[in-house]
N, C-alpha and C positions, 0 to 999 in steps of 0.2 A: 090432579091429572099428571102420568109422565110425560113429557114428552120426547116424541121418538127423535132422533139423531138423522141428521141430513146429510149428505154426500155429493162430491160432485162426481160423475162419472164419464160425462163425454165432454168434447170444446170443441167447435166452429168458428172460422174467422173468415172475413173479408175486410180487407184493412188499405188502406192507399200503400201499406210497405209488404203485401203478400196477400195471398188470396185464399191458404190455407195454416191451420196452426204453425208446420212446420216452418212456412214460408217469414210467416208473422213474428216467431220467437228470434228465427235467426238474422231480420233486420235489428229485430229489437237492441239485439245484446250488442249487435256491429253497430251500433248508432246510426240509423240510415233515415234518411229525411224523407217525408212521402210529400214536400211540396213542390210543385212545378207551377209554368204557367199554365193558366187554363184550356181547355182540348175542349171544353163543350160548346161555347159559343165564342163570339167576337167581343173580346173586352176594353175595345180601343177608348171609348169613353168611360169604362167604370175607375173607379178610384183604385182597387185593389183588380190586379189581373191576375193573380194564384191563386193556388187552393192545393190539399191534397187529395184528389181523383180516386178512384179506383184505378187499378191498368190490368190491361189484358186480361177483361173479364167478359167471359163470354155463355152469355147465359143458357145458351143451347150445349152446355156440357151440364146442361141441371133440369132442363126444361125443354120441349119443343118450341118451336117459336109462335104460334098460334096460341099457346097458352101465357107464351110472356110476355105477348102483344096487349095481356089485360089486366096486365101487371103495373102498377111504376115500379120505379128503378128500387126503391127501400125495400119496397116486398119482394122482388125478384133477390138482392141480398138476404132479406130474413131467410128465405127459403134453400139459399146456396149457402150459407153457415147452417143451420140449423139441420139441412142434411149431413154435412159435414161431422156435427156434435151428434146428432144419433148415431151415425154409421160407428162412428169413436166408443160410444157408450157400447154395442152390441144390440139394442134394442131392437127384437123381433116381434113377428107376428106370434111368434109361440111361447115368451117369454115375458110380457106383460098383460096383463088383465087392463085393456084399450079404455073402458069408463073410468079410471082409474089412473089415467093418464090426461094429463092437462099442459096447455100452451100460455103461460104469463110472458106479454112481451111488452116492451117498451119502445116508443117514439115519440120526439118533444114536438114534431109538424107533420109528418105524415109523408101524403102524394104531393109536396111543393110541385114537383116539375109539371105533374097533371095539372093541375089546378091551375098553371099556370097557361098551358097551354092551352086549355081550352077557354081560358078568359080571354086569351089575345084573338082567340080564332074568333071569338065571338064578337069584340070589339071592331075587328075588320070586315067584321061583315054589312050585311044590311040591314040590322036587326033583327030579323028572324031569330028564334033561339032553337041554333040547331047544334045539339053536344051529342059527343060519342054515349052512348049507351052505357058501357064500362065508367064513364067519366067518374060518377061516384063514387062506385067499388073501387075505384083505382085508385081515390084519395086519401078516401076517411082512413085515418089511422088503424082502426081496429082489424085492419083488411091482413096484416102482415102473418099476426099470430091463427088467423082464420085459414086462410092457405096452409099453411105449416097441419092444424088440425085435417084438414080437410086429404093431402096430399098423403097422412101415413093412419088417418082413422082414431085420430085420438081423441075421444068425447068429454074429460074429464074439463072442468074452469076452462075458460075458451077468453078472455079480454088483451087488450090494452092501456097501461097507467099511462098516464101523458103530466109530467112534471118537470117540462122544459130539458134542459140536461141532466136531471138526474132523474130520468122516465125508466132507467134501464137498470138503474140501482134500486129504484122502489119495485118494478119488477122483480128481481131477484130475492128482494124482502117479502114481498108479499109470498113466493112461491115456496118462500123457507118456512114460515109459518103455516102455508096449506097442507105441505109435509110433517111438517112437526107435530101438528094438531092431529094426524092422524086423515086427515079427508082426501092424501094422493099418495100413491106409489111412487110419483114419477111424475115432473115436469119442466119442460123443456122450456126457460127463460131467457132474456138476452135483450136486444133491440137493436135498432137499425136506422139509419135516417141518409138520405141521398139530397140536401137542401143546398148543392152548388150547384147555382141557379143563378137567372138574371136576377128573379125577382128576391131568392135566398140573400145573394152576396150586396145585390142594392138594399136591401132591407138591413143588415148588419153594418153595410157603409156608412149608412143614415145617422147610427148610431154612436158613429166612432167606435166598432169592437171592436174590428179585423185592423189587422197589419197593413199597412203600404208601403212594405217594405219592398219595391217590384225591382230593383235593382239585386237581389238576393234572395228569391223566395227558400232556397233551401235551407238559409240560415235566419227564417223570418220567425217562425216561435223557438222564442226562446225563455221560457219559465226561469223566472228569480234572478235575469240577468237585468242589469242597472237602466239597458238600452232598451228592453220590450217595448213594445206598443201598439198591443191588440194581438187576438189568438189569428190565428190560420186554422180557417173553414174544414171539416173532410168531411168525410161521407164513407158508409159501408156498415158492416154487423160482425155482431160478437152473439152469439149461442152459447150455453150451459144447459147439460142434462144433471138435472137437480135428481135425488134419489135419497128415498128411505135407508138405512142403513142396513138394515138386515135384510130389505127386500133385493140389496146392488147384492149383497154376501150371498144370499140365496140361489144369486143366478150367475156367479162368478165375476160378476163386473170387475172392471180394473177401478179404481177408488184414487182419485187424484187429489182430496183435501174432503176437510170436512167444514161447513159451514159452522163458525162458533155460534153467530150474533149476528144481527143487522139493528140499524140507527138512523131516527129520522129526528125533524127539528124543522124550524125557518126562523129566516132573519127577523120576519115580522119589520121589516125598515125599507127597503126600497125595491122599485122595480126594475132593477140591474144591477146594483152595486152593490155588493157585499157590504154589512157590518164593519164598519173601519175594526175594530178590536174582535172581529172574529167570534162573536157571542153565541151566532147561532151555532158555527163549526164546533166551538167548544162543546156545544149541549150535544151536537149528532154523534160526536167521539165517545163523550162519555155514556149518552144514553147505550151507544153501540158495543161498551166494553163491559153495564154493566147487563146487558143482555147477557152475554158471554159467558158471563160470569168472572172474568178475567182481569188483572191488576194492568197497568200502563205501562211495568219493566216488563209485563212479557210478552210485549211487540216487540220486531225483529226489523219491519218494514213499513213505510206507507208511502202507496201511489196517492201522490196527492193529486187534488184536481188540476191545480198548478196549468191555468189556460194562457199564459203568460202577457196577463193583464197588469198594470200597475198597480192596480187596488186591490185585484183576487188575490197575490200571490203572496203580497206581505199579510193580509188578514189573516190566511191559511196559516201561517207560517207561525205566527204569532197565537193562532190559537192550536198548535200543535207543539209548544212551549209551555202554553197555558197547563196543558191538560199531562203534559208528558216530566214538566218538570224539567231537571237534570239528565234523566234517562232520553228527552229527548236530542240528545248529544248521543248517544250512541245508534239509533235507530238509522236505517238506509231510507231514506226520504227519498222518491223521485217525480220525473212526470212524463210520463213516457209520451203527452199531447206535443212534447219538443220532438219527435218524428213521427206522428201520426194526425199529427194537428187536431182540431176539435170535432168530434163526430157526434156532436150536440147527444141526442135521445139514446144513440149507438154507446156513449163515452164511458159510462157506466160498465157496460157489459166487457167492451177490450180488456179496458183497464183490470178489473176483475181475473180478465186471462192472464192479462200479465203478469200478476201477483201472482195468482196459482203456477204459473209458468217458474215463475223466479222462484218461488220454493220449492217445486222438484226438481231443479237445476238446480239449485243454491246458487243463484246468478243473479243480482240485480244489475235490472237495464241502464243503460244513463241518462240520465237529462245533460241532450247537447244543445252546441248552440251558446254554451256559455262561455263570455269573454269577460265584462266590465262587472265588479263586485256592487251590489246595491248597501248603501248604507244602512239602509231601513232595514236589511233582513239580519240576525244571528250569526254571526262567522262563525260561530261554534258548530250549527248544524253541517250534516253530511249529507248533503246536495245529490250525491252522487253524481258529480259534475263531468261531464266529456267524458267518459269511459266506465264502462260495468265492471261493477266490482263482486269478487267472492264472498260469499257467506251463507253460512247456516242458518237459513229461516223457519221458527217455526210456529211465528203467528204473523200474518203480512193484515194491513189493514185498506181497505181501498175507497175514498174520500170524491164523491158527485154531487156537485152541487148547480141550483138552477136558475134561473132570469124568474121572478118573482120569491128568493128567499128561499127556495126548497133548495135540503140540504138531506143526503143520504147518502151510510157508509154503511160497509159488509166486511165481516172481518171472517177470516179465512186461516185453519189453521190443521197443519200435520194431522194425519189422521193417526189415531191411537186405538189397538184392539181392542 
């Protein structure tokens, strides 16, 4: 069986550093930090009082407000990027064949903020169990990519992957192969998660992930530098209109990259901590490169997961030595989570943007935030450290990895007539 060639044709962001692609590329590349103190609730007793937010997002430039009263916060993002990435793509009424069109989206939690609220409203009550009606559609996960179907008519695979942080990269895997195999014209993937929360950020507390860096939150992730100590939370969505090759060509689409390959793996070792040596990353790189069909000198780039954890970042690092050899000395490594902080289920999808972004720029973004050199990592590697640098990309590779071992990458490369 051939199989057919995938495309990306439209992008949608909502990002704590912009609200739309344009807005999103050009923190990117200025290095701009999307953490602040928190604006949701009262954090005077949490351990961590930042995050980075959405700003000045207002849902009724997407939706009326009765409709996004049945909403939580993820889904109302799914739907303000993902109109965004169709309207980009061109995708009409008259121009796709609708059962043929399919929604793969990703979330590693879903409706946290619902869920929570109506557990508290419950708890103060008298026991009676009285919940909104919406309560459930508004949580379960699968809700995001459902609205999205439902809002523009598109019948074709209609779920949800849910694989912690990398929900939005096995998303884009999956939707590359429903293409390839021939079973979609067109599907609109991504993911989205809004989990800065009381109960979101006390849950990660608990843990020791997040940062307490509260005297500094806009220099608090900082990937690969010596002083990290725990990612910084975000929230918000990344959309990709996935497309056929010849069906984008047939209806003039603008053609932004071509999907090579996608790579999956798990640590199979713990339930949070990476592989000290990186074992599983090694397998998801290569599983992903020999999808591709593609050698290791001809990458250009990789967003690495890089959540600027102690243990994530040298594993990563070290299994991207592994697999790269010497050539990985010349590749542009980054982490663009050092200004958009972690947007767990969402992380996947950005990230992805940003690759595809920096290779029709020939721009990679920077990982800032970096001061103190770690001894543990490669001084040879190129960090892409405090400021974006020039270059010709023409394969970028983008590395999501998740709390239970799941590990997925999507490699993304120049498209070729």
């Amino acid at each position: 069986m051939t199989l057919k060639r995938v495309v990306v044709t439209g992008l949608g962001a909502i990002t704590p550093i912009g609200n739309s692609i344009e807005e999103y590329w050009k923190a990117l590349i200025n290095g701009v930090s999307g953490a602040a103190p928190i604006t949701y609730y009262d954090t005077e007793k949490h351990k961590t009082k930042f995050a980075c937010e959405v700003k000045n997002f207002n849902i009724e430039d997407y939706m009326d407000r009765k409709e996004a009263r049945r909403m939580d916060k993820f889904a109302q993002y799914a739907v303000a990027a993902s109109q965004e990435a169709i309207a980009d793509a061109g995708i009409t009424d008259t121009n796709v064949d609708k059962q043929r069109v399919g929604v793969i989206w990703g979330a590693g939690i879903g409706g946290l903020e619902t869920f929570q609220e109506e557990v508290i409203s419950y708890a103060q009550g008298d026991g009676t169990p009285r919940f909104n009606p919406f309560f459930i559609p508004k949580m379960i996960a699968d809700i995001a990519p459902a609205h999205i179907s439902m809002r523009n008519g598109f019948m074709g695979p209609n779920y949800t992957t849910v694989s912690a942080c990398a929900s939005s990269a096995n998303a884009m895997i999956d939707a590359f192969n429903y293409i390839r195999l021939g079973m979609c014209d067109v599907i609109i993937s991504g993911g989205s998660e809004a989990a800065v929360t009381i109960a979101g950020m006390g849950g990660f507390n608990s843990m020791q992930a997040l940062s307490t860096r509260n005297d500094s939150p806009e220099t608090a992730s900082r990937p690969f530098d010596a002083t990290r100590d725990g990612f910084v939370l975000g929230e918000g969505a990344g959309a990709l209109v996935l497309e056929e090759y010849e069906h984008a060509k047939a209806r003039g689409a603008n053609i932004y990259c071509e999907i090579g390959g996608g790579g999956m793996s798990s640590d199979a070792y713990h339930l949070t901590a990476p592989h000290p040596e990186g074992i599983g990353v090694i397998a998801v790189m290569n599983n992903t490169l020999r999808d591709a069909g593609m050698k290791p000198e001809q990458v250009d780039h990789i967003n690495t997961h890089g959540t600027s954890t102690p243990l994530g970042d040298v594993a990563e690092l070290k299994a991207i030595s592994a697999v790269f050899g010497d050539h990985a000395k010349t590749i542009n490594i980054n982490s663009t989570k050092s200004m958009t902080g972690h947007l767990l289920g969402a992380a996947g999808a950005i990230e992805a943007i940003a690759s595809i972004l920096a290779m029709k720029h020939s721009i990679v973004p920077p990982t800032i935030n970096h001061t103190v050199v770690d001894e543990n990592i490669d001084p040879s590697l190129n960090l892409t450290l405090n400021k974006a640098q020039k270059r010709e990309i023409n394969v970028a590779m983008s590395n999501t990895f998740g709390f239970g071992g799941h590990n997925a990458c999507v490699l993304f490369k120049k498209i070729e007539a």
